[in-house]
C-alpha positions, -999 to 999 in steps of 0.1 A, spaced: -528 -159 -79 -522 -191 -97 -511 -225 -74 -496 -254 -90 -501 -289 -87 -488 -319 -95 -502 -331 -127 -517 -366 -132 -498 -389 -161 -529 -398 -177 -536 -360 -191 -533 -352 -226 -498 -356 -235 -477 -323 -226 -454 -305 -251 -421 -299 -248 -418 -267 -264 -445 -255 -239 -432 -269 -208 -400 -252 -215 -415 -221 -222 -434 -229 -183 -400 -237 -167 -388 -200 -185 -414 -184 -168 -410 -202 -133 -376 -187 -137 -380 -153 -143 -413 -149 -113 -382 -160 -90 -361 -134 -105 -389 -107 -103 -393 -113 -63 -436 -130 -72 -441 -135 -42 -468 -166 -47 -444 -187 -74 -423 -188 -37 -449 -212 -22 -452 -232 -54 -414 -237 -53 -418 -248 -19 -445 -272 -18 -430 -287 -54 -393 -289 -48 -381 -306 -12 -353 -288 -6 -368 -253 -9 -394 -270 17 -381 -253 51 -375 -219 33 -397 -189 37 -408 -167 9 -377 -147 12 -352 -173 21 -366 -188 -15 -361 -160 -32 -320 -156 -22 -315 -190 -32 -302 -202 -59 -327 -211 -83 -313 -222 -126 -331 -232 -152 -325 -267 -143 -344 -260 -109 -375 -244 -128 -369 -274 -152 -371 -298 -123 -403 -276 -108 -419 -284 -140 -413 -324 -143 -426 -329 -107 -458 -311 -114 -463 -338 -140 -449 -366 -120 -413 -368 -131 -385 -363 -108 -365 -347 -131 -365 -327 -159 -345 -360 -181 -369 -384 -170 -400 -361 -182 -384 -358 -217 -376 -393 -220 -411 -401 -206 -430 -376 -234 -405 -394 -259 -418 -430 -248 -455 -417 -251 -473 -433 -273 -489 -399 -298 -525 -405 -308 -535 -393 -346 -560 -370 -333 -545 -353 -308 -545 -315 -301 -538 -291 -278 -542 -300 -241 -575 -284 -226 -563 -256 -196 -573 -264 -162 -581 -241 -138 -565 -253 -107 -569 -237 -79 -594 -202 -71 -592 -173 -45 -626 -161 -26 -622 -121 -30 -634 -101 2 -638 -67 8 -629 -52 35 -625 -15 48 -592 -15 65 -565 -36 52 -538 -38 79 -569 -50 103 -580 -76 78 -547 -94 79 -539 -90 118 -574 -110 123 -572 -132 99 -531 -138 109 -534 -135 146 -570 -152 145 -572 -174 123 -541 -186 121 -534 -172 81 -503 -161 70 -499 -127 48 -485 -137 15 -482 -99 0 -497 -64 9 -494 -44 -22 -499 0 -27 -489 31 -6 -510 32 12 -519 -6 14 -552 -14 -8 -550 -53 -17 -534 -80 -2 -535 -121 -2 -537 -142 34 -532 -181 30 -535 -209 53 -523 -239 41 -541 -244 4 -568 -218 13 -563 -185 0 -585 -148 6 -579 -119 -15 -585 -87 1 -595 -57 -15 -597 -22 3 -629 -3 -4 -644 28 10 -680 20 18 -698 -14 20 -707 -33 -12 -734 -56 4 -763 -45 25 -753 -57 57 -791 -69 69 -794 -83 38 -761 -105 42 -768 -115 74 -807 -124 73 -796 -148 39 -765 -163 58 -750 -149 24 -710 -162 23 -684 -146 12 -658 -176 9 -658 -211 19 -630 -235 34 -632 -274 39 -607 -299 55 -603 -334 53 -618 -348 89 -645 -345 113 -614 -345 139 -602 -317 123 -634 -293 115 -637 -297 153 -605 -289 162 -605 -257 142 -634 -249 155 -620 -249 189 -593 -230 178 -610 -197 168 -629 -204 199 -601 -200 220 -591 -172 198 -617 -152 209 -632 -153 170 -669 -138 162 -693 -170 154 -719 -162 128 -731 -196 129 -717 -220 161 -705 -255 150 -732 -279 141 -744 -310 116 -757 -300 82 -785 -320 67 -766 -328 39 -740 -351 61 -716 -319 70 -706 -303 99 -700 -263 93 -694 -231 113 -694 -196 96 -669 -171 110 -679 -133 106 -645 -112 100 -644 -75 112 -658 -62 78 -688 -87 84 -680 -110 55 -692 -144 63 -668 -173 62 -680 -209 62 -658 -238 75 -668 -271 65 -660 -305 67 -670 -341 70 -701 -351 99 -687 -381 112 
């Protein structure tokens, strides 16, 4: 699912006729209830800030607000300021099409039961469900904070269990900013009562990781700096 952020001045040169087409789009995922264009709305535009998911989607939201969405991802506060700043830009000879950058990714995990996959990783590990989609439930996205896990229902295993296990093989991994902190959330799932593949501990390459095994067995590393 695609997460948007705020886009650094000294990219190629956007187009106007794109970014409107962008702020279109914004517009209509609100309209059509997409459920993860709600955080994007919330992390880009303050005063959506305190609103959850649904509280975003009963709010008012114009073309001026997806306008407004779309000059703060490229440093603008408003949708005037980014035309007028694309206007003042100075428009090298050779330029082309901006490249696409892939901005964000989502770690894909299967898992056998998919109400159980997001009560542990919700009540555990302290995610929050962002959808559960089919009748009965077969796929469904958890988030905590900028890390997101895609779950996919499946009837048998896909990986050899020994064989996953033996080559510590993961199936996503997380990192925060601080040692404080990969401590701290450590000590969290602790007290959580989570199952530790691997136990907090210094990697030789100047991190500090513990792998979480989920109910499924998928192996989750969380990593961050050593000192």
């Amino acid at each position: 699912m695609p997460t948007y952020a705020t886009s650094n001045r000294s990219a190629p040169i956007p187009n106007i006729e794109n970014l409107k087409k962008q702020a279109k789009l914004i517009l209509r995922w609100h309209r059509d209830r997409y459920y993860p264009v709600a955080a994007q709305i919330r992390t880009v535009l303050p005063r959506y800030r305190e609103l959850g998911d649904s509280e975003v989607f009963a709010a008012s939201f114009k073309l001026s607000d997806a306008q407004e969405f779309v000059a703060r991802q490229h440093g603008f506060e408003s949708w005037r300021a980014l035309k007028r700043g694309i206007d003042t830009m100075p428009k090298p000879a050779d330029q082309t099409h901006s490249k696409p950058v892939i901005i964000a990714t989502a770690a894909q995990l299967f898992v056998s039961d998919i109400q159980a996959s997001c009560d542990f990783f919700t009540q555990k590990l302290g995610f929050s469900t962002v959808f559960v989609y089919g009748e009965p439930p077969f796929y469904a996205q958890v988030r905590r904070d900028a890390g997101r896990l895609n779950l996919r229902c499946v009837d048998a295993p896909v990986m050899d269990p020994e064989l996953r296990d033996r080559e510590s093989l993961l199936s996503a991994d997380m990192t925060v900013d601080t040692h404080a902190e990969i401590k701290q959330l450590f000590l969290e799932f602790q007290a959580a009562g989570v199952t530790f593949f691997q136990a907090l501990r210094k990697e030789p390459w100047g991190a500090s990781t513990f792998i979480v095994k989920d109910p499924d067995g998928n192996l989750l590393l969380f990593a961050g700096p050593a000192n």
